[in-house]
Structures are given as C-alpha cells and as structure tokens.
N, C-alpha and C positions, 0 to 999 in steps of 0.2 A: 460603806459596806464593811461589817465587820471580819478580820482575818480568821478563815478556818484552821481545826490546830494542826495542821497540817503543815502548809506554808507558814503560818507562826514557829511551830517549832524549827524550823530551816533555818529563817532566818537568824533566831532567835541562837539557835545553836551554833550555828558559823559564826557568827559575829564573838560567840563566848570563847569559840576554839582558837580564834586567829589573832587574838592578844599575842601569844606568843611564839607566833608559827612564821616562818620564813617563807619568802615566796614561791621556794620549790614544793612546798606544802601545802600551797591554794590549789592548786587541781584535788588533791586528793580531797581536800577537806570539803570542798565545792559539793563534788561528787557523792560525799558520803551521807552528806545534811540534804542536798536536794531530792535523794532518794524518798524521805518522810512527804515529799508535795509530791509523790508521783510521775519523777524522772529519773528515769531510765538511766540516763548517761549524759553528761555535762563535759561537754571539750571548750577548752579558752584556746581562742586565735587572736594575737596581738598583733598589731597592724606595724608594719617596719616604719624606718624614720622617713623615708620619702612617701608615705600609705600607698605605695605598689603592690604590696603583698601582704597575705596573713596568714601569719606563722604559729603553730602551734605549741601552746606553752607544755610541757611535760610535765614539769617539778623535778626534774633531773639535772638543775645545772648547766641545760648544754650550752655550746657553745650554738651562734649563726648556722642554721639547715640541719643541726644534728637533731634526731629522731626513735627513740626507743618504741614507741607505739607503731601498730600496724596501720594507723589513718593516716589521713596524707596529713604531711605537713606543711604543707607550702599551697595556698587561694589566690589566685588574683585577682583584685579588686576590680578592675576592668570586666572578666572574663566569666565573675562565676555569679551566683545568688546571695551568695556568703558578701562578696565586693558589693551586690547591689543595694542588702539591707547594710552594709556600712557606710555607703554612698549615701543613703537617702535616707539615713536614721530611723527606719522601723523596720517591724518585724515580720520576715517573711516565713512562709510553709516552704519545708524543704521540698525536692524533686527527687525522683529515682532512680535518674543519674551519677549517686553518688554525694561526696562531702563538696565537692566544687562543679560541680553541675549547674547550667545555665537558667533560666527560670521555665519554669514549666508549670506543671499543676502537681497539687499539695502530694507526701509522699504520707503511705501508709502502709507499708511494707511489713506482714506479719502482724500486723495491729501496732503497730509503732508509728508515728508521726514522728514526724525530724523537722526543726525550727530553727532560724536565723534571727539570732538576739541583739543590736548594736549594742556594744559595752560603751556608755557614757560617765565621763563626770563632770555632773555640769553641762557642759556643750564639747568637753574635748571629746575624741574620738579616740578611745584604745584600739578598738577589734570590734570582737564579735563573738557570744558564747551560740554555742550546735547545739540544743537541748534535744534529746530524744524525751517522746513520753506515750506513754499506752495510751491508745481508742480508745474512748467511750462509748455505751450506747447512746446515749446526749450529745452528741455532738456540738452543736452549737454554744449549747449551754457551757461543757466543756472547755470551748475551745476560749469562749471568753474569760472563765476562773482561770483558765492556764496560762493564758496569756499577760494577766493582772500579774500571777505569779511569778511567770518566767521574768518579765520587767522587773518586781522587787529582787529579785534572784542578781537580776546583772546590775544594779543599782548596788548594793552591796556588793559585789563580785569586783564594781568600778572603786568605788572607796580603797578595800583591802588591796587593789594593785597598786591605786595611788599611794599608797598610805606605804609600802614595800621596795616601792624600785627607787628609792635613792637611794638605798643602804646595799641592793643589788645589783651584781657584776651579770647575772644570771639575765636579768631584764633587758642592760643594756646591749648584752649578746646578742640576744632573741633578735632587738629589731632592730638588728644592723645585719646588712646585706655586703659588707665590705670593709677593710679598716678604714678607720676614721683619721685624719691628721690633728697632730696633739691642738692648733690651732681650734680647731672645730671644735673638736675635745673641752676645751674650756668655755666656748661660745655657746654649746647647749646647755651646759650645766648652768652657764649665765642668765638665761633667759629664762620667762614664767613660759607657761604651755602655748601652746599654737592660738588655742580658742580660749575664746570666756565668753558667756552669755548673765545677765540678770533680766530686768522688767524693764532697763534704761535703757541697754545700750548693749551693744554687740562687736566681740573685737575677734578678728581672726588673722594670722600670719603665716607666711610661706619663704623660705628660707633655700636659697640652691646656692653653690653644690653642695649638697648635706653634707657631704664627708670631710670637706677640703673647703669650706668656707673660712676668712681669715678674717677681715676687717669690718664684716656686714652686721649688725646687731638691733634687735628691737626691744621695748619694755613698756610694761604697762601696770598700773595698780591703782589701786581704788583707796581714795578718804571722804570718808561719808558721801557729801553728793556731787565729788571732784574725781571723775577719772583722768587720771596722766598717762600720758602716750610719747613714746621717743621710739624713732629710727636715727641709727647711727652708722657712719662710712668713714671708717680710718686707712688712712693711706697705705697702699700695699696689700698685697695680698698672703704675707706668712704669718709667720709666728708672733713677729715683733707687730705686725697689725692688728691679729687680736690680744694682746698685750695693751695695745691703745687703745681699741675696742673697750674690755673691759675694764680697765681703767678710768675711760669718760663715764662709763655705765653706772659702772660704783661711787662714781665724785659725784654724780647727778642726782645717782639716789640718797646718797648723804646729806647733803643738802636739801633736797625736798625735801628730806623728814627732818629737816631739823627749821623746817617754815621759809625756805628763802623760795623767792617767784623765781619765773621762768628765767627772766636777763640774769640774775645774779648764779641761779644755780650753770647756766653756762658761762659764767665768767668765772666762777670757783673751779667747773672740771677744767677749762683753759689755765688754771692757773697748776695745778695739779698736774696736767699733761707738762707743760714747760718745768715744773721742779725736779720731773723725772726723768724724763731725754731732753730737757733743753728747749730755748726753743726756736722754732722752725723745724726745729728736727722730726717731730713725728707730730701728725693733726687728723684729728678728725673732723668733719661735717655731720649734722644731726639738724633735726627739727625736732623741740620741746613744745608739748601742746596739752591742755588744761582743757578737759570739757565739764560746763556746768552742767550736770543730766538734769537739775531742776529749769533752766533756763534755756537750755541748749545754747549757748553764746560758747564758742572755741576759741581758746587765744593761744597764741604761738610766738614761739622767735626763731629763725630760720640763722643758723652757722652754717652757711654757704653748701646749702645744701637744695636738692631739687623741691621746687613748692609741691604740695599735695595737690588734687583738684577734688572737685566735690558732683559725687552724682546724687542725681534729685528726678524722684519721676521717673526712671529711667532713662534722661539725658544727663549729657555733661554738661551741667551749670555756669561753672567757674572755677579755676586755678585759684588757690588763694597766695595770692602774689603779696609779701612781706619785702620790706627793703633787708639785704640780708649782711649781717656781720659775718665779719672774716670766720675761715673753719678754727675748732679751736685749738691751737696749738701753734697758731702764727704768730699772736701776740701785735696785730697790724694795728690797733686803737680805733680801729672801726663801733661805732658805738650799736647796742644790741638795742633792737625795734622789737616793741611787742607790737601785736595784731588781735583785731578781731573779728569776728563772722558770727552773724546769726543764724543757725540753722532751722531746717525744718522738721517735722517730726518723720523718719524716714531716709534723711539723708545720712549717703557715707561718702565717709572722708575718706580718702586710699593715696596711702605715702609709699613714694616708694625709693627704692637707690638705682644709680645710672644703670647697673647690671640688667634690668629687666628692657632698660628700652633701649638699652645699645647694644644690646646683644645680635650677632649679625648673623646669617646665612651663608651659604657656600657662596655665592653672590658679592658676600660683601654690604648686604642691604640690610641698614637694622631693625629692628622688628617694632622700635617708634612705637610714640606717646598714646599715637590714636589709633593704634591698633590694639595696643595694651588697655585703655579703657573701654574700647569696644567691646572687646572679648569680654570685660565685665560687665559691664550695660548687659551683652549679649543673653550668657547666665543665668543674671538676676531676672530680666525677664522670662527666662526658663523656670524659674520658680527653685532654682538650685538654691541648700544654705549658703552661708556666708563662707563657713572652712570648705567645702565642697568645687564653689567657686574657685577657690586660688588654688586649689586643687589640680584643677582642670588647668589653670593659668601656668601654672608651674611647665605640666605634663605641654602645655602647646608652646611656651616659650623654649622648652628643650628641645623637643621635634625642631623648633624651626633654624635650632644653633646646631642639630645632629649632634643632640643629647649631651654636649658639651658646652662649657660655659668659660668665657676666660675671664669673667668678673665674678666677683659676688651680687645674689640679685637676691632683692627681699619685698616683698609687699606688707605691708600692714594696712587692713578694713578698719574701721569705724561705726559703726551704724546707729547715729541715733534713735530711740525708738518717741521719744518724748510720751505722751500719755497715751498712744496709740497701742498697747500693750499687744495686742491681738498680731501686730507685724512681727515680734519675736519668733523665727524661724528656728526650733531644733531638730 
C-alpha cells in the first residue's frame, strides 16, 4: 500500500527534526509532524522500571511524578486500557472514562477518537503513545489508514527514544518510581534490554529488587546464527557484589568476542575475579549457554550455578543437569563440563537465580521450583508474550514474599522458534 503524503510527510519530517533534538524535545516534535496525518494530540507514557506504571513524558526534564500538563500523569498497567494495550502489545480504542479508564467501548467524544498505541522496539516494551484524531465519515475505512499510521508513528516514536535515553538523565528519572542504589545503578546500565525478538528466537528478562539489586545479572547477544545467553549470581548482596557482578560480565564478553568457547571464557572471567580481590575472596556462579538457531542444539557450562529446565508443549520436559564447576572465583581446579541438548522447535529454556525460588512467605514457605515453572506453563498457555509472562512472574513472586525480597531474583526465557516462524509472539 502506497504512503499517503500525509503520513509520509510525518514521518518523514520527525525523523529530519530529531537529528538534533534532545529528548525533552520528542513530545513536542511528535506532536507537531503528527498533526500533517490527522492527529490531534500525541501524549508518550513510558512505562517505569518495574512496568507498574505509565508515566507521562513532558519534555520538561522532570524529575520521577513531576508534571506540567493538565493530563494525568501517572496509568497503571494493571488497571487501565493504556496497561491493557501495553500488556498485550496492540492497539486499543480509547473509553470516555478518561486517559486511564478501564476498557469499554471506543471513545468519540466531540468527533475525536482517542487510541492506545504500544510504543515497541523490536519486542521491548517502552509505553504507550494516546493518539487523538478526528472522525470520519468512513469509518472503517478510516479507522484502518489510521491505524497503519498510528503504528508507523510509534515505530519511529520507539527508535528516537531508544536512540536518546542513554545520553538522558531526564528518561532515567521518568521511569523510576524511587532511588535506585548505586549497586543497581551499575547493573542496569550493564545489561542489554529486558526483551529481544527475531524469526529465531525469543529472549526476555526480569530482574527484582529493581532498585536495590546487587549481585544478579543477565546478558545476551547475537553472532550470526549463535545466540549467547549468561545469568550471573555474585556473592552478596552490595556494592562490592555488583562490582563482581560486572566484572565476570565484562571478562565474559571479552572473551567471547575475542573467539574463546564457553569453559575457556569462564575460566578467563575466574581468572580475572581472583587478580582483583584475590582469591576466594569474592565469586560468582553463572551459566554460559550458546544456541545454535540453525540447529537448535544448546550447550552450556554450569559455575555452580542452579541448572535451567526446559518447557516443551506446555510441560516441563527436563532440567538440563551439567556436571558443574566450582563458582568462579574459588579457584577449586574443578574441571568445566560443556553440555548439550537438542531442542525443539518451541521450546524455552528459563534460567534462573536462587532468589526467585527461595523466596519465602510470612510462613516461612518458599515459593519453590515447581511453582515457579507452573506459573510459567501456566501463562504460556494463556497465550500471554514472553516479557508479559515474567511480568506477571515477577508481580506473583512479590505478592507471595509481601512485596519484599531478601535476595536478588532474575529469570531469563529463551524461546526457540526454529522454522516454525509463525510462533513468534509480539
């Protein structure tokens, strides 16, 4: 379908403007170029660091809750339309209830329709842009040019934010709900994005206590048709743990890009750990894991770290149990065992750290292995995504510890897709 000049120009003009435009200048510029496609009003809600809420970006710099506009600032993803189309990645008709109004039926208030757009890049999940735009007499007709439009709109809208909040103080305000300990601090900045989707493979992470995590860490990246996957669990829970944290994280990725396998690059970051506190003195546990996405065949090596298991079908298949070298930072001459598994096309791997299944109740009772892969199985048979899912994971393993955690707790999914392309869930 060819672009009317309409939405061409929008596009075409936002994208020329925001070369050199800082991020407190994307609302306005948003606003100004979406005007030529026949919208009214363009509001960004970016979703905070736990996705509890969606906060409204100004372009004013503010700090966490501050608010210059008369809209609300503050959705929650649980509670409103705005959360729902961010929950379930499409686009909803707004309600008459308002910016955070429950779902209802479509709003047309004055001849204005109001729209809930998921802000994507890729498969991460920012927010969610509010498009207002005038009735037609076409309706239908309309509502599908509008809707093609509104999606190229937040597709570009996702880039220019990606593309802005590392260089901004302004972003990471926004979607913090709290201060962050300098620990954590380093640990986010450490890490790639929550989600990543392609035609192969599907990865998504969840990461508690957001604010106050110390030694938990995940990573992942792609070389041609080897994706690499590491969770990491360094001893302790402050500063000096994610100090070791990021330390193994960095020797690892050193080394994998410089061609060394799995045993060698964790016998480098152990080497690494021990030249910098010594050793015994500080260690972490990880699993390094290598998936072919032409082959689907995973191999691993396990530094004394919990094995992942593997759902298939909607059951739990199998733990992949690896004989496992000492954590690295002991230096015990335990010798490092690769592994492998063939999977299927559909199957995910889900790693995780003690924090998620030891986590206990007023009780005293911990919330355990097979209630944490239930909960997943459970989900996934709901037809939930992959980030959505541990989403949800997250939110039920805090409920059951009364929102309090005394570990760090991390999940990392997997999904193979193999040729099956069509299971790609965004």
């Amino acid at each position: 379908m060819k672009t009317s000049p309409g939405p061409e120009r929008m596009l075409v003009g936002l994208l020329r403007a925001s070369h050199l435009a800082a991020l407190e200048q994307v609302p306005g510029l948003v606003g100004e170029h979406a005007a030529s496609a026949g919208m009214t009003e363009v509001l960004i809600y970016l979703a905070d660091l736990q996705q509890n809420m969606l906060r409204l970006l100004t372009g004013e710099g503010q700090s966490a809750g501050e608010d210059a506009s008369t809209e609300v600032a503050e959705l929650r993803v649980d509670a409103t339309l705005a959360g729902r189309a961010f929950q379930e990645v499409r686009i909803l008709a707004g309600t008459g209830g308002g910016a955070g109004a429950e779902v209802g039926t479509d709003e047309d208030v004055g001849g204005v329709e109001r729209w809930w757009v998921p802000l994507l890049d890729g498969t991460e999940r920012l927010g969610v842009l509010r498009i207002s735009i005038e009735a037609g007499a076409d309706a239908q007709s309309q509502d599908k040019q509008s809707q093609d439009n509104m999606r190229d709109l937040a597709s570009l809208v996702a880039l220019l934010l990606v593309d802005k909040r590392p260089c901004s103080d302004s972003y990471a305000r926004l979607v913090r709900t709290r201060p962050m300990h300098v620990a954590a601090e380093m640990q986010w900045t450490l890490m790639p994005p929550l989600t990543f989707a392609d035609h192969r493979v599907t990865i998504a992470a969840a990461l508690e206590p957001a604010y106050q995590v110390g030694g938990d860490a995940f990573d992942y990246a792609l070389a041609g048709d080897v994706v690499h996957v590491g969770i990491f669990d360094a001893m302790g829970h402050d500063v000096s743990a994610g100090l070791s944290a990021n330390l193994a994280v960095a020797a690892c990725r050193n080394n994998r890009r410089q061609g060394a396998d799995l045993a060698a690059t964790s016998e480098a970051a152990e080497q690494v750990l021990i030249t910098e506190f010594g050793q015994a003195t500080r260690f972490v546990t990880a699993i390094l894991a290598d998936l072919d996405t032409c082959t689907g065949v995973l191999s691993w090596v396990n530094r004394g770290h919990h094995p992942p298991v593997v759902i298939r079908g909607g059951r739990w298949v199998t733990t992949l149990e690896c004989r496992p070298a000492h954590p690295m930072g002991l230096d015990l001459g335990l010798a490092v065992t690769m592994c492998r598994e063939q999977l299927e096309p559909g199957d995910r791997v889900v790693f995780y750290s003690d924090g998620i299944i030891e986590a206990r109740n007023a009780a005293g009772q911990e919330f355990g292995l097979n209630r944490f892969v239930d909960f997943i199985i459970r989900r996934t048979t709901d037809g939930l995504p992959a980030p959505e899912t541990l989403r949800r994971l997250v939110r039920s393993v805090l409920d059951y510890h009364d929102g309090h955690l005394q570990d760090d707790a991390t999940v990392l999914l997997v999904e193979w897709h193999g040729h099956a392309h069509e299971r790609l869930r965004l």
